[in-house]
N, C-alpha and C positions, 0 to 999 in steps of 0.2 A: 667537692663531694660528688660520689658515684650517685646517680640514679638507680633506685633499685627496678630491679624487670619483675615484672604484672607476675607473668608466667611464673614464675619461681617461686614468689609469694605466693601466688594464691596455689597451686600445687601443692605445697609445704605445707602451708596452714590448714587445705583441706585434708590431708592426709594427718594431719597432724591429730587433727578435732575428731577422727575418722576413729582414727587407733589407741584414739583417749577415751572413744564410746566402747571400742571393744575389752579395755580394763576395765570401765566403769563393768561393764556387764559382767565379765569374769569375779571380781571383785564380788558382785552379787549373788554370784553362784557358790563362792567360799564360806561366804561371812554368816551369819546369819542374818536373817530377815530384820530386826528391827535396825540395821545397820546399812538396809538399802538406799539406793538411789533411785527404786520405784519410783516415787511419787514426782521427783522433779525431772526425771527422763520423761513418763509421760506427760509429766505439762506443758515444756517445752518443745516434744518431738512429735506431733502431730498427728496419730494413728501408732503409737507407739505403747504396746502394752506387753508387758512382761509376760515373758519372755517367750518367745515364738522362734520361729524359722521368719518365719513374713516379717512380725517384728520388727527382727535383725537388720536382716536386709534393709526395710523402710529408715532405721536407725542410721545405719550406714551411709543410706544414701542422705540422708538430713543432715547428719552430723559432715560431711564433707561440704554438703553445699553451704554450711552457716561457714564453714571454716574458708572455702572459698572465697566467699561474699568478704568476710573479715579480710583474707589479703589483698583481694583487688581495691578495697576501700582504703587499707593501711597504705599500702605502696600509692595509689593517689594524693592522698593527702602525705606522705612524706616527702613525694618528689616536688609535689607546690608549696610545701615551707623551704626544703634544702632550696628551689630556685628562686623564694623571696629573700632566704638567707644569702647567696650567694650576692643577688643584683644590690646587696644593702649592703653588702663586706665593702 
């Protein structure tokens, strides 16, 4: 079994959580209000209040680093079971 690379994962996944906060907001700007994600963007994102310019950005920038964090944790922990799995096969 491949090793997966740190790099790639955690890129991906930050981008990924990055461009899933900018539907989340779009999505908010469509729908109506009793159908937002207000209250659980600002709970989780830390200075994050609907919906600004600074906002934004601050959203952007959180939402990448949690998704970061997520891969470089996942790609650790996958390469240390695949290599317990492997010395056990």
């Amino acid at each position: 079994m491949q090793a997966l690379n740190w790099k790639i994962m955690t890129w991906s996944l930050g981008l990924f959580c990055a461009v899933s906060f900018l539907l989340c907001v779009v999505y908010g700007l469509v729908v109506p209000r009793a159908w937002h994600m207000t209250q659980f963007l600002e709970t989780t994102l830390p200075g994050f209040k609907w919906v600004s310019v600074g906002s934004l950005v601050i959203g952007l920038i959180e939402t990448f680093l949690y998704g970061a964090y997520a891969g470089l944790v996942f790609t650790w922990i996958h390469n240390a079971v695949a290599r317990q799995v492997q010395t056990q096969a």
